[in-house]
C-alpha distance (Angstrom), angle and dihedral (degrees) to the residues before:
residue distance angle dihedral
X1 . . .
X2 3.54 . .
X3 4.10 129.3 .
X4 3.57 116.2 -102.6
X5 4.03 102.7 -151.2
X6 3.32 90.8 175.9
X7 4.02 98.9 67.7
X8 3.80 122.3 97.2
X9 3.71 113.8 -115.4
X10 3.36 117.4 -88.4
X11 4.17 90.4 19.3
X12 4.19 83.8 124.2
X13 4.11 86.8 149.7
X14 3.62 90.7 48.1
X15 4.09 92.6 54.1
X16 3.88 96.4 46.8
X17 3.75 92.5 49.1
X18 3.95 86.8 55.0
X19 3.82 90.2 40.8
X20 3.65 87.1 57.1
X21 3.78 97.5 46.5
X22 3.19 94.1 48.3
X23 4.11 98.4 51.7
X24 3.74 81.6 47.8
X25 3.82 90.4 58.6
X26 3.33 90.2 51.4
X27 3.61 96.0 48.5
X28 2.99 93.0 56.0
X29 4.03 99.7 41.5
X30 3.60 89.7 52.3
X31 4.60 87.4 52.2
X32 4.06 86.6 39.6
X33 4.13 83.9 58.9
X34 3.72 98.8 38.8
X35 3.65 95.0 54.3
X36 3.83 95.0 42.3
X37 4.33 82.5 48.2
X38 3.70 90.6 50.4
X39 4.41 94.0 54.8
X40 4.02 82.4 38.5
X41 4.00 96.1 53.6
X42 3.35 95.4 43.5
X43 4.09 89.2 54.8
X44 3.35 92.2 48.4
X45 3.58 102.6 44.7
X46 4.33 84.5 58.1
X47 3.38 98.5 30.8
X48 4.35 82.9 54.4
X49 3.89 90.9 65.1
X50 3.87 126.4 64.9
X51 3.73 95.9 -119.4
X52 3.67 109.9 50.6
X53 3.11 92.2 27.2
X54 3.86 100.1 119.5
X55 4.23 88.7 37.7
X56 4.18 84.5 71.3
X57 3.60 103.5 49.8
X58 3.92 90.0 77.6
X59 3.70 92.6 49.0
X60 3.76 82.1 42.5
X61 3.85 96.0 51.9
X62 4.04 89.8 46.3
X63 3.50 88.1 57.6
X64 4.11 99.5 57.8
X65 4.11 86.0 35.1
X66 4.21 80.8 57.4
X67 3.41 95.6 45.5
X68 3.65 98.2 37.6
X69 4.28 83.5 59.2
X70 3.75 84.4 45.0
X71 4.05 89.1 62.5
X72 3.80 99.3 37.9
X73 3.92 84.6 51.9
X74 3.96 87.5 68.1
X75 3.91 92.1 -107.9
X76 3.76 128.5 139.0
X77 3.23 112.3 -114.0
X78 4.09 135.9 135.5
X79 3.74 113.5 -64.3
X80 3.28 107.9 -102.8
X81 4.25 101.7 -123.9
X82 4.04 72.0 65.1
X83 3.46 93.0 59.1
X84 3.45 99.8 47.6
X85 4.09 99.1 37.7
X86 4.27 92.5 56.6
X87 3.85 93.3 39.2
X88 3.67 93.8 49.8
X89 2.98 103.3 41.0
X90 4.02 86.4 50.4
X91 3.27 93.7 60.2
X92 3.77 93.4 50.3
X93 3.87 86.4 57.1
X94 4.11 92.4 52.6
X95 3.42 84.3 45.6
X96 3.65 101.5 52.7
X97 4.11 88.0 31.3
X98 4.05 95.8 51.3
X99 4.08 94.5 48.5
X100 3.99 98.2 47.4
X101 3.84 83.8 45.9
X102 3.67 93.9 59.1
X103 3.82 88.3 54.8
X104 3.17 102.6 35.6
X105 4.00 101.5 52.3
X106 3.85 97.9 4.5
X107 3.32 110.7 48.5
X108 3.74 104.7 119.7
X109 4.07 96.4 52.7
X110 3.30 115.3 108.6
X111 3.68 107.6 -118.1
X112 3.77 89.6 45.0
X113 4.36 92.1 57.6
X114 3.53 85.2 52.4
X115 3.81 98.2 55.4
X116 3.39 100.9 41.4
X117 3.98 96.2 34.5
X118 4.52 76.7 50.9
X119 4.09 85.8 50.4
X120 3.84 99.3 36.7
X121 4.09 87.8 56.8
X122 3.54 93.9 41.6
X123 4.04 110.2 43.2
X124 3.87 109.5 -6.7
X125 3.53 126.9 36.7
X126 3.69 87.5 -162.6
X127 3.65 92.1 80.2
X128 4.45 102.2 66.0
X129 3.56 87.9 15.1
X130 4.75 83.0 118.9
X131 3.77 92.5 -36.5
X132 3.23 118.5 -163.3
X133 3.92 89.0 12.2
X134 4.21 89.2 120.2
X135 3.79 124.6 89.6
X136 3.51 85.8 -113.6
X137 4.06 100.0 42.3
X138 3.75 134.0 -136.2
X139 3.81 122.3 72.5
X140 3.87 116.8 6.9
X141 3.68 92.5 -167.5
X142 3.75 105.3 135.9
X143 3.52 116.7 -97.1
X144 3.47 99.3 9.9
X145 3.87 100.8 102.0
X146 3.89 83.3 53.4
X147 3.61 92.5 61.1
X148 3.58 89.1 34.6
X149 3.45 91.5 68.6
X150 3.72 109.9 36.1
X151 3.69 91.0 54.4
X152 3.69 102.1 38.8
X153 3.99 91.2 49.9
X154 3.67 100.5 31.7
X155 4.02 126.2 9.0
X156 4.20 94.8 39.5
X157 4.10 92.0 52.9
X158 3.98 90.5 48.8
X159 3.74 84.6 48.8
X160 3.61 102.1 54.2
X161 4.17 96.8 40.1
X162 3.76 93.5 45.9
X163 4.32 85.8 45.5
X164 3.87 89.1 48.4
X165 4.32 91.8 44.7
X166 3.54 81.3 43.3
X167 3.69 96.3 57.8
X168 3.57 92.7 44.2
X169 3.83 84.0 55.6
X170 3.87 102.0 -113.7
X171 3.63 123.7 158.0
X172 3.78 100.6 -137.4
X173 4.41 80.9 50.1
X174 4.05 85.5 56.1
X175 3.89 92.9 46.3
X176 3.48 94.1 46.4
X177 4.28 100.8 41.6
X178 4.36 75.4 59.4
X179 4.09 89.6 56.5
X180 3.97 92.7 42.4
X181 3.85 93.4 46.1
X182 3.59 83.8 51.3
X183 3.82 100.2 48.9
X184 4.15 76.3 51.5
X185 3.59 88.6 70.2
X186 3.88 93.8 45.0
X187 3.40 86.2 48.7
X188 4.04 104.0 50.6
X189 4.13 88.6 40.1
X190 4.09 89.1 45.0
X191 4.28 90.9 45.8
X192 3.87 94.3 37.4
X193 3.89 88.0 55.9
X194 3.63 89.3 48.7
X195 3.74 90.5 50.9
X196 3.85 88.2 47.8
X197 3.60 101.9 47.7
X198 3.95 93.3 49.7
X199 2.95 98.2 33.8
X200 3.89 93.6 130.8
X201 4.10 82.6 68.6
X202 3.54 95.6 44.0
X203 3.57 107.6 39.5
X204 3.94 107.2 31.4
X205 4.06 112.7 103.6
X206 3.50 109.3 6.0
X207 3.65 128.1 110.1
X208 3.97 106.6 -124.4
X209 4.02 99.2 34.5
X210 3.27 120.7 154.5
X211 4.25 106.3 3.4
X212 4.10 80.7 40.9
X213 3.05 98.6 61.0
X214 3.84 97.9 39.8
X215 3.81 85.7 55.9
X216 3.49 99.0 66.2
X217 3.63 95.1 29.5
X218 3.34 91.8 64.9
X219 3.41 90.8 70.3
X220 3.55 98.0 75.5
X221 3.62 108.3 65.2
X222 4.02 87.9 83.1
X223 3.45 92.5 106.3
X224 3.78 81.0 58.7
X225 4.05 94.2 60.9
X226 4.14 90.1 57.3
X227 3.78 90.4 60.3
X228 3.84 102.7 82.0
X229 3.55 83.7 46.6
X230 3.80 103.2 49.4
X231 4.16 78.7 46.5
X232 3.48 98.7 57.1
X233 4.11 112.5 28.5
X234 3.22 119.3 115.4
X235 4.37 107.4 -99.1
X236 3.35 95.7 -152.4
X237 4.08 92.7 74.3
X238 4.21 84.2 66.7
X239 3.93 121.9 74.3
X240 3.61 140.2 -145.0
């Protein structure tokens, strides 16, 4: 219970009745956040596969609008560039996480040779160019099991435990978002090289080569836009 300095001596009445308003704020802070968490989980968790992913950006939306209500109802509950930094860039690391899987350890399923033989004709070469010709299966473009690897085993984990300590407003979450976003940029410069250098792999025969792939590639420098915030916020609104 914190001390009230500003009561008169003696005002004992006075200091339980704020006591008691203030637990009840937080009650009710803490319910205002749960329920907003429970609409933005549920978003994220559909909108971090490729097929639903359009069916969870409603839930998603109802979960800021809830939260958003929350905050303009005086309650204290996490700001919401918070909210929308650590759940985005979640979903970007189910994203990334649930496609390499597929190659990496499903490649010979049925449904997954039809994606990515659909994608490799479409936007990158790199996945029919002799799939499923490796000992371990799925695209033999070069490189691509190396990165496969690395970031499925390693960078992708970090991401989503420092997103999810993040969201729950931790400090070692905050410090640890900054060295994910920054492996992002490794990554993109590292995989855009790749692209580059091969390109006669990647982007001979298929219908959208070049432009298509820059338009979804695009997409995943959004880690990149949380970094001048994670830079610049103030610490002190993270605990131990």
């Amino acid at each position: 219970m914190p001390t009230f300095s500003f009561l008169r001596r003696g005002d004992a009445s006075s200091g339980v009745a704020s006591g008691g308003a203030l637990d009840q704020h937080d009650a009710e802070s803490r319910d205002a956040q749960r329920r907003a968490d429970r609409w933005l989980i549920a978003g994220t968790a559909l909108m971090g596969t490729y097929v639903l992913g359009l069916a969870g950006l409603p839930l998603f939306l109802r979960g800021i609008w809830l939260q958003r209500r929350a905050q303009q109802a005086g309650l204290s509950v996490r700001p919401i560039l918070v909210t929308l930094l650590g759940y985005l860039i979640l979903i970007d690391a189910f994203l990334n996480s649930i496609g390499w899987v597929l190659d990496l350890f499903a490649s010979h399923t049925l449904v997954t040779r039809v994606f990515f033989a659909g994608w490799g004709n479409f936007f990158d070469g790199g996945y029919w160019w002799h799939y499923n010709e490796l000992w371990v299966g799925g695209s033999s473009a070069p490189g691509e099991k190396g990165w496969e690897v690395a970031l499925i085993l390693v960078v992708f984990p970090m991401r989503v435990a420092a997103a999810i300590a993040f969201l729950q407003m931790k400090r070692w979450g905050h410090q640890w978002l900054i060295v994910t976003c920054w492996f992002g940029v490794v990554i993109w410069v590292g995989y855009v090289a790749n692209m580059t250098v091969y390109a006669d792999v990647r982007f001979a025969g298929v219908v959208l080569p070049v432009i298509g792939w820059w338009l979804y590639d695009i997409f995943y420098i959004s880690p990149f836009l949380a970094i001048p915030y994670l830079h610049t916020v103030n610490r002190e609104i993270f605990s131990d």
